[in-house]
Each structure stands twice: as structure tokens, then as C-alpha cells.
C-alpha positions as CSV (number, residue, x, y, z in Angstrom):
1,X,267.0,-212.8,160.6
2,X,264.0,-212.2,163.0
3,X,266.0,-210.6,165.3
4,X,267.1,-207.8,162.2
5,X,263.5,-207.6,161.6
6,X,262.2,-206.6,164.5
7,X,265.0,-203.9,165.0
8,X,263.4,-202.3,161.7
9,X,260.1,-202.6,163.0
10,X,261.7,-200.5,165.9
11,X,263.8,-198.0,163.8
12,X,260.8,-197.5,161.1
13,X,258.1,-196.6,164.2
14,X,260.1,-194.4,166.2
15,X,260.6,-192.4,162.4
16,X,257.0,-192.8,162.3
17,X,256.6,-191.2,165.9
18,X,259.5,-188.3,165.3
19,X,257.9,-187.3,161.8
20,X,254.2,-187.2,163.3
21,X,255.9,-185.0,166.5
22,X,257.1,-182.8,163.4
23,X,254.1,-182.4,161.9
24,X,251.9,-181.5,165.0
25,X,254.0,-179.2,166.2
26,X,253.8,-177.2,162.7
27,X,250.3,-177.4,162.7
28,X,249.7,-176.3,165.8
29,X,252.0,-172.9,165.4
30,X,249.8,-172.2,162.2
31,X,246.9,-172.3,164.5
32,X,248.9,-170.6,166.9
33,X,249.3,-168.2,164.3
34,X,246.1,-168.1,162.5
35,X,244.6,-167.6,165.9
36,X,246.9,-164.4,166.5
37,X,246.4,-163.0,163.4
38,X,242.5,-163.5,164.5
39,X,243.2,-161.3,167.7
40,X,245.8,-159.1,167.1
41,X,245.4,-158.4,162.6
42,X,244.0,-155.7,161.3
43,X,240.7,-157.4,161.1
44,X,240.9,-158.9,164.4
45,X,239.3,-159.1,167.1
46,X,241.3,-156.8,169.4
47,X,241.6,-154.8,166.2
48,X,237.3,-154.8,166.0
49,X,236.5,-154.0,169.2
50,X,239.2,-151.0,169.4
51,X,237.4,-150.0,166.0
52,X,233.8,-150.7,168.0
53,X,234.5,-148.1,171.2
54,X,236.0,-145.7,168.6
55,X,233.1,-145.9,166.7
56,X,230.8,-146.1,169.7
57,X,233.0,-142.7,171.1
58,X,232.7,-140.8,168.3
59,X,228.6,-141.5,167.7
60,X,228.4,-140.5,171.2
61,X,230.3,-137.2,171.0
62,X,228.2,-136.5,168.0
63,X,225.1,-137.0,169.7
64,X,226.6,-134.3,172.5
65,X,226.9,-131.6,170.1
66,X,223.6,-132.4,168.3
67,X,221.6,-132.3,171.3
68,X,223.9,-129.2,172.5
69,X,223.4,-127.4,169.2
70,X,219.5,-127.8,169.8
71,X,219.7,-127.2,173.1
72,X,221.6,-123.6,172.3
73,X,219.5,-123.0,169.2
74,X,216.4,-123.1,171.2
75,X,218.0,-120.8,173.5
76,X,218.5,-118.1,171.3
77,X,215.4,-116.1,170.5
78,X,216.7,-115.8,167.0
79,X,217.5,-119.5,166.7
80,X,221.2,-118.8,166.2
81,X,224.1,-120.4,166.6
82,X,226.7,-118.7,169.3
83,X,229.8,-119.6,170.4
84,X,228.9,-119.4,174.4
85,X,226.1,-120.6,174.1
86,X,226.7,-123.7,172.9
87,X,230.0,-124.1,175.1
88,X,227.5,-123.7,177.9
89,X,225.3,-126.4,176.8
90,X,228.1,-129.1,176.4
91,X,229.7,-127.9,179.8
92,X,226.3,-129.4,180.6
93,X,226.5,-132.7,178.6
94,X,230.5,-133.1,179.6
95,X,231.0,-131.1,182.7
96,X,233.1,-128.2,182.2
97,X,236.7,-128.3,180.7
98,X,236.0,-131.7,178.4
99,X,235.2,-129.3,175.3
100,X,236.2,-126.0,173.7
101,X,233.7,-124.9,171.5
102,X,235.5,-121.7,168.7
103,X,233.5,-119.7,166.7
104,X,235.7,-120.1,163.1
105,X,233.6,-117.6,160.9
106,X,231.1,-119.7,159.1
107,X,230.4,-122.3,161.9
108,X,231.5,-123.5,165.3
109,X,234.4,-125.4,166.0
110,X,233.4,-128.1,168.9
111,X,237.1,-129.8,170.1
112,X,236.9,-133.0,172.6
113,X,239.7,-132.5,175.2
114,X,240.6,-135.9,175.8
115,X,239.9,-137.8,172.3
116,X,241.8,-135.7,170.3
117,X,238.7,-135.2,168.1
118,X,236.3,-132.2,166.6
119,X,233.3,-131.9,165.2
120,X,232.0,-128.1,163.1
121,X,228.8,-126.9,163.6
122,X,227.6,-124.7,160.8
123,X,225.3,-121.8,161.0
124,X,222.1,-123.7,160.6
125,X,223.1,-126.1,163.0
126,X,224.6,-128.9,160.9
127,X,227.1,-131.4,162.6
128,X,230.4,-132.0,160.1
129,X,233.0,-134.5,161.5
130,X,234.1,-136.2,163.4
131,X,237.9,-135.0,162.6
132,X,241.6,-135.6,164.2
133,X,243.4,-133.0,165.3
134,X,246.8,-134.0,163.9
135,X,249.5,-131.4,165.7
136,X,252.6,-129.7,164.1
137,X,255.2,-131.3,166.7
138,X,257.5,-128.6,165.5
139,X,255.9,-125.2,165.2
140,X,257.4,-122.6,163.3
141,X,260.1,-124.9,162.0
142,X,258.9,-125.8,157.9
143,X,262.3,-127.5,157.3
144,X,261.0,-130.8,159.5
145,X,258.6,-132.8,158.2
146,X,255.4,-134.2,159.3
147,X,257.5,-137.5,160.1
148,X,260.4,-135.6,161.3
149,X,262.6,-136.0,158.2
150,X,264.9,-133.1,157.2
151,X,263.2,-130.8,154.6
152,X,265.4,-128.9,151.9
153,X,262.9,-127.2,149.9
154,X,263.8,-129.0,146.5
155,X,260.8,-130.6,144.6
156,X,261.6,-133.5,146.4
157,X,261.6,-132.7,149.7
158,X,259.9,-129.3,149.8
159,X,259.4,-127.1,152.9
160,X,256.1,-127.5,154.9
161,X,253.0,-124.9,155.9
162,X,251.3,-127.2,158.5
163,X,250.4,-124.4,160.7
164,X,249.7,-121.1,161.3
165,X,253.4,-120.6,163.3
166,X,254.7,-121.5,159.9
167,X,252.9,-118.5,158.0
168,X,254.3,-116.3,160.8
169,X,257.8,-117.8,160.7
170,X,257.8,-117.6,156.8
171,X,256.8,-114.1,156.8
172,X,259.4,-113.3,159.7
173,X,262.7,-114.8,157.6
174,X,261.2,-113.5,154.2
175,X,261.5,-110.1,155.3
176,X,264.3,-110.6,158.2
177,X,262.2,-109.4,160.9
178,X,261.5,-111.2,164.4
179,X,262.2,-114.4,165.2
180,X,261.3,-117.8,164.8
181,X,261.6,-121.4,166.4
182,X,264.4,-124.0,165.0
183,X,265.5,-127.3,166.7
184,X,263.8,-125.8,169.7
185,X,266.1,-122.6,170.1
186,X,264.7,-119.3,169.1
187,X,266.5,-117.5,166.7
188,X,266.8,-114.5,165.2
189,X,265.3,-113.9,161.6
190,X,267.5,-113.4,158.4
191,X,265.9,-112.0,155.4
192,X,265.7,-115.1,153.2
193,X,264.3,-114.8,149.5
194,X,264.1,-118.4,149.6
195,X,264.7,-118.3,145.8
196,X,263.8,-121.4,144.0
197,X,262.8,-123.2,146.7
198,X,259.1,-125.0,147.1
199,X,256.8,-124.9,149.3
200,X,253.6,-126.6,150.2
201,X,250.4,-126.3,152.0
202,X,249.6,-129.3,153.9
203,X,246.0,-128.9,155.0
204,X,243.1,-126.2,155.4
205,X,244.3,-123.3,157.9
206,X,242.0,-120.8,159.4
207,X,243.1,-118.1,161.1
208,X,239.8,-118.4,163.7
209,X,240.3,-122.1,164.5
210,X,242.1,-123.2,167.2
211,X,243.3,-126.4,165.6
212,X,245.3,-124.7,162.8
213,X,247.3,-123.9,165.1
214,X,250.3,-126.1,166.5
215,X,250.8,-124.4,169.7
216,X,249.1,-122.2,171.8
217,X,250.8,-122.3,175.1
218,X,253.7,-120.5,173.1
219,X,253.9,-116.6,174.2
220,X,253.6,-114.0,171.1
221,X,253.8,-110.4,171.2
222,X,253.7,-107.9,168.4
223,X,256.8,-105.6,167.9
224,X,256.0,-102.1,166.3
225,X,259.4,-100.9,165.6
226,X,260.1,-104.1,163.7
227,X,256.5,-104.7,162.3
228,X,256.3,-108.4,163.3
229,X,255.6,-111.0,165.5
230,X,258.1,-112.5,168.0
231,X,258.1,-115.4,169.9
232,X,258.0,-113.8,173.7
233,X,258.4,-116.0,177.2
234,X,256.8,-113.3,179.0
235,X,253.8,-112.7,176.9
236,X,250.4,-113.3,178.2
237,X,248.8,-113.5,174.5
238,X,249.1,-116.5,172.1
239,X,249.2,-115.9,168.2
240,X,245.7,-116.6,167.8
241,X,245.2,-113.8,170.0
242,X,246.9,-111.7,168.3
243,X,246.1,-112.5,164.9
244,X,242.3,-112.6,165.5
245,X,242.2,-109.4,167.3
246,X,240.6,-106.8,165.0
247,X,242.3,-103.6,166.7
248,X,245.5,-105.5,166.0
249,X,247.4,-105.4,162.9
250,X,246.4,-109.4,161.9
251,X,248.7,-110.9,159.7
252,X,251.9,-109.4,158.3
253,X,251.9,-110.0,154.6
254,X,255.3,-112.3,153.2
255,X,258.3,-110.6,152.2
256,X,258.3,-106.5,152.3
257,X,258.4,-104.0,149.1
258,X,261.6,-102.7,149.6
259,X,261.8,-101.4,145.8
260,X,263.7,-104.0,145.0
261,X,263.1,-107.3,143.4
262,X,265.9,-109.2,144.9
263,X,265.0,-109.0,148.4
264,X,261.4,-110.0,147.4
265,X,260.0,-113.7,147.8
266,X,261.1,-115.6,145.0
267,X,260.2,-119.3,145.4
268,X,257.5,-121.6,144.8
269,X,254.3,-122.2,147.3
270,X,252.0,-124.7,146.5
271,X,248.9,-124.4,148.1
272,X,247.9,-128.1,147.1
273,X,244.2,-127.1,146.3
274,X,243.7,-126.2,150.0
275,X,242.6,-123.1,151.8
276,X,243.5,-120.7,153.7
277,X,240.4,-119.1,156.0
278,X,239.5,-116.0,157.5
279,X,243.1,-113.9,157.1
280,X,242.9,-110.5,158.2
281,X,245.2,-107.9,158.3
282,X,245.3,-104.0,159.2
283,X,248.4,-102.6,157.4
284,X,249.5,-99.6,156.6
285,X,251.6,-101.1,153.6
286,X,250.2,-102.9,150.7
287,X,247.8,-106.0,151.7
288,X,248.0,-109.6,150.8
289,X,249.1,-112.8,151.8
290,X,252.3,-112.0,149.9
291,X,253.7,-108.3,149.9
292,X,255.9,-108.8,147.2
293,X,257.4,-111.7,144.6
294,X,260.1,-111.9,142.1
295,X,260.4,-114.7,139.6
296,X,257.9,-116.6,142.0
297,X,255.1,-119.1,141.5
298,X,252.0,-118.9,143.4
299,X,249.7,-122.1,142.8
300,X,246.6,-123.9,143.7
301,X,245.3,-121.9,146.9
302,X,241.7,-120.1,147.3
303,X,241.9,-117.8,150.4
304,X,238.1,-117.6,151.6
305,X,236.8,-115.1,153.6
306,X,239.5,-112.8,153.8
307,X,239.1,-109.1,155.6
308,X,242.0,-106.3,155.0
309,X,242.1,-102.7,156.2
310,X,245.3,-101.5,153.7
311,X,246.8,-99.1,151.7
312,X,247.6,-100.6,148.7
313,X,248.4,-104.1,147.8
314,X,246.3,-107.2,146.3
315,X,244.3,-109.9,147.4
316,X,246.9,-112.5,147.1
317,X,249.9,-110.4,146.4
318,X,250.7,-106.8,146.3
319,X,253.5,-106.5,143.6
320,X,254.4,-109.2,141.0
321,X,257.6,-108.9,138.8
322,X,258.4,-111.9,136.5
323,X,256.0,-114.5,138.2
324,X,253.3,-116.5,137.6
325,X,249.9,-117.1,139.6
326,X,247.8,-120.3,138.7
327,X,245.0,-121.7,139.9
328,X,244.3,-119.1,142.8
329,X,240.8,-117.4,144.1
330,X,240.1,-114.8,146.8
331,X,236.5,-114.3,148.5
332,X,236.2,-111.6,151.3
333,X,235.9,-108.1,151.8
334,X,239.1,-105.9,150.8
335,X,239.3,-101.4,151.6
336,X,242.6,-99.5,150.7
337,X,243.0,-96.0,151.1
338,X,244.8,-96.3,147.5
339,X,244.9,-98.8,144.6
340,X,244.3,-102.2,144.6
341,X,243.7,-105.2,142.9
342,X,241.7,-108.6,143.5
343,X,244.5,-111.2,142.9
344,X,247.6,-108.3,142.3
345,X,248.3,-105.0,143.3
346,X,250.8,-103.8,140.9
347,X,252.8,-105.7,137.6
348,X,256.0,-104.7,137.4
349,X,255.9,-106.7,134.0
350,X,256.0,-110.3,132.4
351,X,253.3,-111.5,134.7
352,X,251.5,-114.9,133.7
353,X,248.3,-115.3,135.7
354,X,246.2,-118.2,134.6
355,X,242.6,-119.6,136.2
356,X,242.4,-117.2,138.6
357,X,239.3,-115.5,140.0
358,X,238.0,-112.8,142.7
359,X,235.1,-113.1,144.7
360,X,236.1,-110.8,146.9
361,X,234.6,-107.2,147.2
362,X,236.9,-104.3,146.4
363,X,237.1,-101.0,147.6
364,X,239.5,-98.4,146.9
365,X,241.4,-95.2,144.8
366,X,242.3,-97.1,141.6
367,X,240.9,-100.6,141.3
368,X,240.8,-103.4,139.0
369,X,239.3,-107.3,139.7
370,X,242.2,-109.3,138.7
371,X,245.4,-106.8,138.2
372,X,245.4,-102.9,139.7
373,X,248.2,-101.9,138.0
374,X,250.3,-102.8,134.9
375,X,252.8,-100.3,134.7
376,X,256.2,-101.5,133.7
377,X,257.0,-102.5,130.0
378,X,256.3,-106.2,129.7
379,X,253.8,-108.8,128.6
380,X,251.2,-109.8,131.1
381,X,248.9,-112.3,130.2
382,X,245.5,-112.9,131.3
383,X,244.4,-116.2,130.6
384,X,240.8,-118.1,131.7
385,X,240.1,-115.7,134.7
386,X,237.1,-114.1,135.8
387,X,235.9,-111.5,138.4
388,X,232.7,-111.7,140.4
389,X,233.3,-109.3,143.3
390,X,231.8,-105.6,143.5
391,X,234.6,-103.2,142.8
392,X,234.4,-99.1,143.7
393,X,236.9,-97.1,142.8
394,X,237.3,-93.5,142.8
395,X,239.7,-92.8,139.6
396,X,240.4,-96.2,137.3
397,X,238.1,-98.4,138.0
398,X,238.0,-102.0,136.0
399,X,236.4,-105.3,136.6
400,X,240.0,-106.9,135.1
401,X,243.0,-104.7,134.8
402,X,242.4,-101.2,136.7
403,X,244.9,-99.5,134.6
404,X,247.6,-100.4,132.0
405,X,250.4,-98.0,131.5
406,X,253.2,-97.5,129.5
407,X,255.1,-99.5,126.5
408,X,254.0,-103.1,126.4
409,X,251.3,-105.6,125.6
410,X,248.9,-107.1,127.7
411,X,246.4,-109.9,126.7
412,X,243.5,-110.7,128.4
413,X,242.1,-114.4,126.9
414,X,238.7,-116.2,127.8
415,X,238.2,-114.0,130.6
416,X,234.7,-112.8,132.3
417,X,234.1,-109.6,133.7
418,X,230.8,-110.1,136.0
419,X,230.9,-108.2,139.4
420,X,229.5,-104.6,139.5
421,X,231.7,-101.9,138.5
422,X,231.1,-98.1,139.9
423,X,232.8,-95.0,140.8
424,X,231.4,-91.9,141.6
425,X,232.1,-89.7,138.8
426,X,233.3,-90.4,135.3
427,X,233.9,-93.8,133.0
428,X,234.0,-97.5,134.6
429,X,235.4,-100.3,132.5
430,X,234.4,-104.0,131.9
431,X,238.1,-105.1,130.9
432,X,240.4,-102.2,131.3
433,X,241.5,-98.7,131.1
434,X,244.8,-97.8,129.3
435,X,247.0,-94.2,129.2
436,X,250.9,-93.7,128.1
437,X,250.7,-95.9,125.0
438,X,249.7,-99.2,126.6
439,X,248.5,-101.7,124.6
440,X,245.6,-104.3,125.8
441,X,244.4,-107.1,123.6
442,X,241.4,-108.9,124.1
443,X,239.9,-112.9,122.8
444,X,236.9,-114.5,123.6
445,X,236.1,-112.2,126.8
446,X,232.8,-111.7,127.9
447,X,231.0,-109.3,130.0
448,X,227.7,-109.3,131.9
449,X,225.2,-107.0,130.0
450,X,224.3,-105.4,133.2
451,X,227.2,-103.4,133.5
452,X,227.9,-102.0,129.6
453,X,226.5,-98.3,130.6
454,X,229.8,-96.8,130.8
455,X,232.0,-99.6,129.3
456,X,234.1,-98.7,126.5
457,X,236.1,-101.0,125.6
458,X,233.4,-103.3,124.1
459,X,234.5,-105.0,120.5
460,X,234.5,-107.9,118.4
461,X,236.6,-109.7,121.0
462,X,234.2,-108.6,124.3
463,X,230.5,-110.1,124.3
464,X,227.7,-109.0,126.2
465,X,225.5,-111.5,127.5
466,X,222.7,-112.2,129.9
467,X,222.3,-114.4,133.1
468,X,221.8,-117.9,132.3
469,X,223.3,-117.9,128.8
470,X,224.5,-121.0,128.2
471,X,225.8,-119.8,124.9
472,X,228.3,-118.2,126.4
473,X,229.8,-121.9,128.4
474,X,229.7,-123.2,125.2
475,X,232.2,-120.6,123.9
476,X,234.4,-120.3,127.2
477,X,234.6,-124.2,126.7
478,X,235.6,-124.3,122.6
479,X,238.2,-122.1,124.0
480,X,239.7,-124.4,126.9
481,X,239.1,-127.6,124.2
482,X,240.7,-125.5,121.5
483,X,243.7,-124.5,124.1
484,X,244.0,-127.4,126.5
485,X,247.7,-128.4,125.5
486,X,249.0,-124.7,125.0
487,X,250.1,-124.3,129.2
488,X,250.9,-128.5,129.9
489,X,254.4,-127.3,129.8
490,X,253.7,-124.7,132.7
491,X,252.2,-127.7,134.3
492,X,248.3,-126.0,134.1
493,X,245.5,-127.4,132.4
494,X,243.0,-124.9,131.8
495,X,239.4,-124.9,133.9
496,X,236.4,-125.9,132.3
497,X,233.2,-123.6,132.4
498,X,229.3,-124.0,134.0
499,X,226.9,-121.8,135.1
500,X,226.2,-121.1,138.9
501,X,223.3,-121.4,140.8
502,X,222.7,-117.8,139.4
503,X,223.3,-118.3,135.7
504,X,226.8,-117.1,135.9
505,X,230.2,-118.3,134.3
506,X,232.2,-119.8,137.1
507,X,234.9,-122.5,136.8
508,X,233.7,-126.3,136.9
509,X,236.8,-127.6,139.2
């Protein structure tokens, strides 16, 4: 009996000894683990002190291009800003070849070679950033994916603008000119009116800055006979280059007015509510970022700045047939030897364009703020829009539509008419100027009583008023209140009203 008892004593402590082995060891890999997750985890100590030198980096390479700006300022003997100067001053902070310093338009752009980082420098000397370059590994090539996933160009999977190459390339197939990059082979374009198919705009791209585009080691040349870029071994020039160069041609405008609308551009671009900076072109066809569309959609894009030398053409698009613009704005500077328009050159009828406006300052034959031309039978309808630019024609001349012709109704809704209007000789119009039994109605528009001299289209629908009105935001907005569900199913919901700095109607976004 003792002997049975002391076994169990035995049995019972080496149970005892196992379990507690057991239970240390799982203790000790949750410390284990627990002190891991305290080095390596997000908020861990290896993951703090990488987060510290970035930190520390990126206040220091702030502090270069403060003191450099300064430095540069100070130079200047009319305190400005220039692009050499202030290279030369961080070649002095860095040594030469650890920044590249771009003049972008409205600032500087400041790029740290080996961090991967930028900083812009306004023109009063303001530091913006810091920023991460984030390169287009495929240039050229919208159908991959910032992750490389296959692109289609369905809603789903929609092709990608990430770059300036991809402008180029898009123009190139849309009007089956040049060539272009895919899977790393260069090909030859094939006119494409990538009909139904989306595209996006992935980020802010300016034409002056040297991060919007993917690749400038690639060789570019322009070819004449074809009127477009091609991708060119042997060149010596990159696309910024060549695109930047103001005895150049700039950019060639998407798709091509071949008279017919099914060879124009016919899908869907979605700017995403970005931008697109400092576009110039110097064309002897129509201007814009799009030549021609068919049954498109063009949505939810400002182009800023822009500069054209053209003959013909609109600020976004030169001809529209069957399409829709939402959502878009142009500032800049625009000259054509013949007609042109602010956000389209001609309507070639049933044109919906819907919280649009132009900034940009017009100068040509026949001219009108928002449309140039409506001349083929057909509704258009002009919805929330509003012009701001200075317009000069020399024949029809119109803050909104330059001239309306033919059968057909057009409608111009909740729409301002502010810029100055002026040609040298004869009538200029707030709204519009119709011949050959047009037909343009207008609702709740308003016009700046600055410019009513020679308007005569003025009724019970079109209201003068004066700067600073806020009478006349209240009205716009009773309108959008009133209307706010009419466009949901065209996926738009009309812009709200304020007045600007200068007691003007401009859109509260």
C-alpha cells in the first residue's frame, strides 16, 4: 500500500513538472511575440525610428529649399523666384547633382535625387510638400495597372492616365498615328475609337513638371508627315522637350476630325476631379485636349493654365456630336485664326453640357464662352454653367453660345454670362446670337450689368445684376434645390453657388 503511494506521489509530480514545462514555454513565445510585435509592428520600434529618420530627412530637405529659396530670393534684385537660381543655391546646400529644381508655371518644382521626394516652391517663395514621386513602371501602356493587373477598360477595370506618355499614347491609337509602347515592344498605332470604354485620370499632370512624367530617358521625336509623336532610339530629345517647347507643335489633341463621327473618340474619360496643367499646343487644326467625340462622356477635369495657338477647335474639345461634358473647367489663354469656343468648338447636335465653366481668355473669328458653334439640328442643353473669361471676336461674338444655327432647340438653364464681351464692329451678346431659324431658350440666366450695352437678347428669363449681389446666389441656388434630382440618373448632382473674392457667381465645389 505505501509502496502504490509513493508511485503516485511520483506519477502526479512529474504531471506537475510536464504541465508547468507547458505552460512556460507558451508564455514565454507570447513574450517572444509581444516583444517582436514591439520591434518589428507597425508601431514598433524599428517601425518608429524608420518613421523618425524619415521624418528627420524630410524636415531637413525642407529646411534646404527654405534657406535656398531665401538665399535665391535675395539674389534677385526683383526678389523673384527663378528656376537657376535656385538650382544654384541647393547645388550649394547638396553639392551638385542631388536636386533638380523645374520651373512648372506657377512655382518651382525642387526634386531630391536620392529620396525619391519633392517639394514646390511658389512664386512668393512658399515651401508645399514634401511629396513622393510615385513612377508609371509602364509608360505609355494604360491597359496595366498601377499594381500591374490587366486593364480592360470596363467600369471595373478601366484604362489608366498616370502619365504624360499615356496622353501621347492615347492620342497616337485614337487617331492611328505613331506609335506607342506595349509589353515593352514598340508598336505601331491602330486608330482605335475606344468606344465605350472608360478611362480615368489618376493624379494631377503638368505638362512643365518633370514628375508627371514616367520616363524621360525614353527618346521622342515629332513626325510631320504623320502629325505625331513617336517613340525614337535615336532621338536626343525627351517628350518633355518636345512638348514644352513653344516653337514646337505641343500637344496633339485626341482623336482627329476626319468628318466623320465613327472614327472620332467615343468612350468615357474620367478626370476623377484632377487636373491637367499647363497644356499647350500650336496646331494648325482645331485645338483642345480632344479634337473630336462621338457619343462620348467627358467628366470631372479642370485643365488650368492652358496656352493654344489654333485654328479652330475648343478648350476641351473641338467638335461634339451626341456627347455629354460634366463637371469640366478651362483657365488659360486661347487664339484661333477662326471660331472657337471655351469648353466646345462646334455641336454637331444633342450635346448635354452640365457645370461647366471657362476661365480661359478667348480670342478669335466667331467666338462664344461655353459653345462656338451649334449648327446641326438637335437639342443642346446648357445647364448650370457660367463664363468668366474675356472673349474678342471679330463676327459672332457671345459670352455662352457664339452662334446657333439651323432647325433645333437649344436651352441654356441657370447659367451666368460674366467675362467681357467685344468685337470691333457691330452687336456682342450676353447669351447668344441665332440665324437660319434656330431656336434658343433661356431660364434663370444671369448676366453682369457691365456688359448689357450691345446685348440683345435680354428678357424675362436673363437678369442683369451687379457685383456682389447676393440676390442673385440666392436664385442660382433655389434653382439647384429646385433641380437637384433632375440629372442623379446621369450620375451629376448640380453645383451649388457663392460669390468670389470679387462678388462674382462661381461654383461652391
Amino acid at each position: 500500500m505505501k509502496k502504490h503511494i509513493q508511485k503516485s506521489k511520483i506519477k502526479n509530480q512529474e504531471g506537475i513538472t510536464l504541465l508547468a514545462l507547458v505552460i512556460t514555454i507558451i508564455v514565454l513565445l507570447i513574450l517572444a511575440g509581444i516583444t517582436i510585435s514591439a520591434i518589428t509592428g507597425d508601431n514598433g520600434i524599428i517601425g518608429n525610428a524608420g518613421r523618425a529618420k524619415e521624418e528627420t530627412e524630410i524636415a531637413n530637405e525642407k529646411e534646404i529649399v527654405e534657406k535656398a529659396t531665401v538665399q535665391a530670393m535675395g539674389n534677385n534684385k526683383y526678389g523673384n523666384i527663378e528656376e537657376n537660381e535656385l538650382q544654384s543655391e541647393l547645388d550649394k546646400e547638396t553639392g551638385e547633382g542631388k536636386t533638380e529644381a523645374t520651373d512648372i508655371g506657377d512655382g518651382i518644382e525642387v526634386i531630391f535625387i536620392d529620396s525619391n521626394r519633392y517639394y514646390i516652391v511658389d512664386k512668393d517663395g512658399n515651401v508645399e510638400g514634401e511629396y513622393t514621386i510615385n513612377k508609371d513602371e509602364n509608360p505609355g501602356d494604360f491597359t496595366i495597372g498601377e499594381n500591374g493587373e490587366t486593364l480592360d477598360g470596363s467600369e471595373e477595370k478601366p484604362y489608366e492616365i498616370s502619365c504624360i506618355e499615356d496622353l501621347v499614347v492615347l492620342s497616337n491609337i485614337s487617331r492611328g498615328k505613331g506609335n506607342y509602347i506595349e509589353n515593352g515592344e514598340i508598336k505601331e498605332a491602330v486608330r482605335n475609337t475606344f468606344s465605350g470604354k472608360n478611362f480615368i485620370l489618376t493624379k494631377n499632370l503638368n505638362f512643365n513638371s518633370t514628375v508627371s512624367y514616367a520616363d524621360l530617358s525614353i527618346g521622342w521625336r515629332y513626325d510631320e508627315e504623320e502629325e505625331a509623336y513617336v517613340i525614337d532610339e535615336n532621338s536626343t530629345q525627351n517628350l518633355r522637350e518636345l512638348l514644352t517647347d513653344r516653337n514646337g507643335v505641343g500637344f496633339v489633341p485626341i482623336s482627329e476630325n476626319t468628318g466623320s463621327g465613327n472614327l472620332m473618340f467615343a468612350g468615357i474619360f474620367d478626370g476623377q476631379n484632377h487636373e491637367i496643367q499647363n497644356l499647350y499646343e500650336n496646331t494648325k487644326n482645331g485645338g483642345g485636349l480632344f479634337n473630336t467625340i462621338y457619343t462620348a462622356t467627358l467628366k470631372n477635369l479642370s485643365l488650368v493654365n492652358v496656352y493654344y495657338e489654333c485654328q479652330g477647335g475648343g478648350g476641351i474639345t473641338g467638335v461634339a456630336s451626341g456627347s455629354k461634358l460634366y463637371n469640366l473647367c478651362i483657365s488659360g489663354n486661347i487664339n484661333s485664326s477662326s471660331s472657337l469656343g471655351g469648353i466646345v468648338g462646334s455641336v454637331w447636335g444633342n450635346v448635354e453640357i452640365i457645370n461647366c465653366c471657362n476661365l480661359a481668355n478667348l480670342q478669335g473669328d466667331s467666338v462664344g464662352g461655353i459653345i462656338n458653334f451649334d449648327d446641326i439640328n438637335g437639342n443642346t442643353i446648357i445647364v448650370n454653367c457660367y463664363n468668366l473669361g474675356e472673349i474678342i471676336g471679330k463676327s459672332r461674338t457671345s459670352g455662352i453660345i457664339g452662334g446657333a444655327y439651323n432647325t433645333g432647340t437649344r436651352n441654356i438653364i441657370n447659367t451666368c454670362s460674366l467675362g467681357t464681351i467685344s468685337k470691333p464692329s457691330g452687336s456682342s451678346y450676353n447669351f447668344y446670337c441665332v440665324w437660319g431659324g434656330a431656336t434658343v431658350n433661356l431660364d434663370s440666366c444671369y448676366y453682369l450689368d457691365t456688359i448689357i450695352n450691345e446685348n440683345v437678347v435680354a428678357n424675362e428669363n436673363s437678369i442683369a445684376f451687379s457685383k456682389g449681389d447676393k440676390s442673385i446666389i440666392d436664385k442660382l441656388n433655389a434653382y439647384v434645390e429646385a433641380h437637384k434630382n433632375d440629372y442623379k440618373d446621369k450620375g451629376v448632382t448640380l453645383y451649388n453657388w457663392k460669390l468670389d473674392a470679387n462678388g462674382l457667381p462661381t461654383f461652391e465645389k
